[in-house]
Structure formats: structure tokens, C-alpha cells
C-alpha positions in Angstrom: 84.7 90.6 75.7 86.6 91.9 78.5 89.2 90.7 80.2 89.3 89.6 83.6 92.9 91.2 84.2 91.7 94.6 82.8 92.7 97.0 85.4 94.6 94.6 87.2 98.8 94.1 88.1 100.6 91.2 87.7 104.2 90.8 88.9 106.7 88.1 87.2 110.2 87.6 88.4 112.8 85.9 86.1 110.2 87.9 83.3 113.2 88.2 80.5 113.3 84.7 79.5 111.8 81.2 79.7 108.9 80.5 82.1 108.6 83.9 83.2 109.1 85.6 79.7 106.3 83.4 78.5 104.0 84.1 81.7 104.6 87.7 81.0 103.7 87.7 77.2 100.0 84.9 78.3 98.8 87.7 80.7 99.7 90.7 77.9 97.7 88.6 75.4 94.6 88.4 78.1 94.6 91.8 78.7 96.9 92.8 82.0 96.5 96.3 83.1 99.9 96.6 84.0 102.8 94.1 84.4 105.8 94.7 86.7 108.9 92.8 85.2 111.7 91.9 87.3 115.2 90.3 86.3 118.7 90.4 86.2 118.8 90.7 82.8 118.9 94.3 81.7 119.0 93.9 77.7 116.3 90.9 77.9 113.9 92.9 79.7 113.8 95.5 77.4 113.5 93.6 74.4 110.2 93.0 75.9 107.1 94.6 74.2 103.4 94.3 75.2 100.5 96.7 74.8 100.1 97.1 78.3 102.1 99.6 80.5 105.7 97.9 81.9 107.9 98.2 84.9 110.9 96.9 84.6 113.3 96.5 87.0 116.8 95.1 87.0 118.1 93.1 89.5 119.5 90.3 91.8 116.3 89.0 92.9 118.3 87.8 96.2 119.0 91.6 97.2 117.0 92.7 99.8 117.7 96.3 98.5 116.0 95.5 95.3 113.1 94.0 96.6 112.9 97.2 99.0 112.9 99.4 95.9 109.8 97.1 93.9 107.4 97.3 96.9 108.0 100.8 97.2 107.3 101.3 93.7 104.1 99.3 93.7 101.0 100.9 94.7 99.5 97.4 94.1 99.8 94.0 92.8 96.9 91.4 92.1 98.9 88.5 90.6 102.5 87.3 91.1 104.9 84.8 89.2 108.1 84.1 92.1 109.6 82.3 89.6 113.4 83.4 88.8 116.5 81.1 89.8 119.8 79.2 88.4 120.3 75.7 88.1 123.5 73.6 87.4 123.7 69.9 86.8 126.4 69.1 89.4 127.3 66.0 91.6 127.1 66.4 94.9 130.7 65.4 96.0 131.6 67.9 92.6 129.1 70.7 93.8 131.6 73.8 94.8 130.1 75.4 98.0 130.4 78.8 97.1 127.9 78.0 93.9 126.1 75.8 96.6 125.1 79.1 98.3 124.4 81.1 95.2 121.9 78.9 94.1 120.4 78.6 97.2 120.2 82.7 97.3 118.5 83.1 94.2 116.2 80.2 94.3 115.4 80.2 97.7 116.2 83.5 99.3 114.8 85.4 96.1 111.5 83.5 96.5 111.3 84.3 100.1 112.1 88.7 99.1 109.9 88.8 96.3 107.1 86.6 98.2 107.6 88.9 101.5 107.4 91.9 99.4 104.3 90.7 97.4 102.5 89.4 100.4 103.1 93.3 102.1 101.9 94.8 99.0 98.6 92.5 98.4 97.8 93.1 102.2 97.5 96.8 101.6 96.0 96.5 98.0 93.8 93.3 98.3 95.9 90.9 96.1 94.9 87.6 94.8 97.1 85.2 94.1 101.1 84.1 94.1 102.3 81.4 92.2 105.7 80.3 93.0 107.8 78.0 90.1 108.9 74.7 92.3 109.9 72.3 89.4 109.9 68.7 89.9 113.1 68.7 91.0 112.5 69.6 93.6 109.9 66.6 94.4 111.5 63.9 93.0 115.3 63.2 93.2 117.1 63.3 90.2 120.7 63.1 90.0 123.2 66.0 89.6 120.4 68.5 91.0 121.6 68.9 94.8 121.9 72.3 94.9 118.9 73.0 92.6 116.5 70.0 93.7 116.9 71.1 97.5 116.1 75.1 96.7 113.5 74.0 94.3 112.2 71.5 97.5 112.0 74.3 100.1 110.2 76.5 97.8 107.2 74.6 97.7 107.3 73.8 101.3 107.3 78.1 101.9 104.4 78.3 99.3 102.5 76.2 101.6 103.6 77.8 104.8 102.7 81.1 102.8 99.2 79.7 102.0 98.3 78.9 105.3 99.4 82.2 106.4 97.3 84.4 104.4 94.6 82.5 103.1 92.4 84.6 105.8 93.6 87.3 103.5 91.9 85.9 100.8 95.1 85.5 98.7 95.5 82.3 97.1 99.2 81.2 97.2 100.4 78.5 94.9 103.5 76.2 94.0 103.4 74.7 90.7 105.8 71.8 89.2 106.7 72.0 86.1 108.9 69.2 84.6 112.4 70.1 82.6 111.5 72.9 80.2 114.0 74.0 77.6 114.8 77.4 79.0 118.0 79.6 79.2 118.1 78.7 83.0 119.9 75.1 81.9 122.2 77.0 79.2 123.5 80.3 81.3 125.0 78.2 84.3 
């Protein structure tokens, strides 16, 4: 039976591990034409093996340069995962501002490049959907989670902007909210 991502691309971003490593391997297993894998981590995204052809590319997913160099390098994309980002459990009154502002550049600021970049790219290739990781805490307040919770927060509030943007595009733009998962993102901070 074939799939309905035969011939199609799918982008994932945090693609070495966790949610995005696991995204990665569901739309190999369905039958992806293509998937474009992007992360900071160089020796994770390379232990990566699927049937279907792979970009990788290494990266700080808050560096515009990068994102310059992906949507150059794509001659289309039909499905995207924004989903990479850090997280610390921190108290507010203990959160260090320089970490503050590292988390908020690649949760927040890596979702907006990667989401700008897709956007530009679907436009030209007639995309269909973006689905940006928002977790729930960034809906309900938990404590220690200031720096996360609020990046996590403005992400699904730009999904929606982003939907209402181009849904006369016809691309479909989506923030999902998935409770604590037992990824590297709580062990590498």
C-alpha cells in the first residue's frame, strides 16, 4: 500500500534525540521521501539511519546563518517538526540571566528561524503543515520552569499567529502540548 509521504519532505529540528529523534524514525517507518534533520548535535545525527534519503545539518537552531544555509538547501518541504530547545528546572529568583536568554534563543528565537524559513520554503513549494512542540509548560505553571514555561508559552502563541497568517496558503500550522517526556532535553542542562 503506498504511503502518503512517498515523494514527500519532512523537516524535524532537535531530530538527534527525544521527541524529534522519534518523529524522525515515525515518518521513516511510513514511508518519507526525504527527511531534512537538523541539530546541534553532530555525533547524534549521524547515528541516525533510515531508508530514506537524509540531510543533516548541524547547528544552533538560534543562528540565523544556519537557518539561511537550510532554506537554501531545500528545494522543498511538505511537513515540519520546530521542535528543538533546552530546559532547566530553575527558580526564578535562582534563574541566572545570561541562561535566561539562552533559553529564550533556542526555544523561542529557534522556532521563530526555523518557522520563518519553513514558511518561505512551503510558499514557493506548496507545503502542508508545521507542527511546533509547545509542552504544557508552557500552559500551565509549574514551578522551577520560568525560563522554559515562558518560551514554551510564546511558542504556541506564534503557532497561532503563524496559522492565521498562512492558512490562505493552505498550510496547516500547529502547536502541540506534550506533557513531561523523558528525553535528553531534562538530562543535558
Amino acid at each position: 500500500m503506498p504511503s502518503e509521504f512517498a515523494g514527500r519532505t519532512a523537516l524535524v529540528t532537535g531530530a538527534a534525540s527525544g521527541i524529534g529523534a522519534a518523529t524522525a524514525r515515525w515518518l521513516a517507518d511510513r514511508g518519507i521521501g526525504e527527511l531534512v534533520l537538523v541539530d546541534i548535535d553532530a555525533p547524534g545525527l549521524e547515528r541516525f539511519e533510515a531508508a530514506c534519503p537524509l540531510r543533516r545539518h548541524v547547528g544552533d537552531v538560534a543562528d540565523p546563518l544556519l537557518w539561511d544555509r537550510i532554506e537554501a538547501d531545500l528545494g522543498k518541504v511538505d511537513h515540519a517538526l520546530i521542535n528543538a530547545g533546552i530546559a532547566n528546572g530553575c527558580p526564578l529568583v535562582d534563574q541566572d540571566f545570561a541562561e535566561w536568554k539562552r533559553m529564550l534563543a533556542i526555544n523561542l528565537d529557534g522556532a521563530f528561524l526555523g518557522l520563518r524559513a519553513v514558511l518561505r520554503v512551503m510558499k514557493r513549494s506548496g507545503g502542508k503543515s508545521i507542527v511546533l512542540t509547545s509542552p504544557v509548560a508552557g500552559i500551565k505553571p509549574l514551578p522551577a520552569t520560568a525560563a522554559y514555561g515562558s518560551s514554551k508559552a510564546a511558542i504556541a502563541h506564534l503557532a497561532r499567529i503563524a496559522a492565521a497568517e498562512h492558512a490562505g496558503d493552505g498550510i496547516r500550522i500547529n502547536a502541540v502540548a506534550p506533557g513531561r517526556v523523558d528525553t535528553p532535553i531534562w538530562t543535558k542542562t
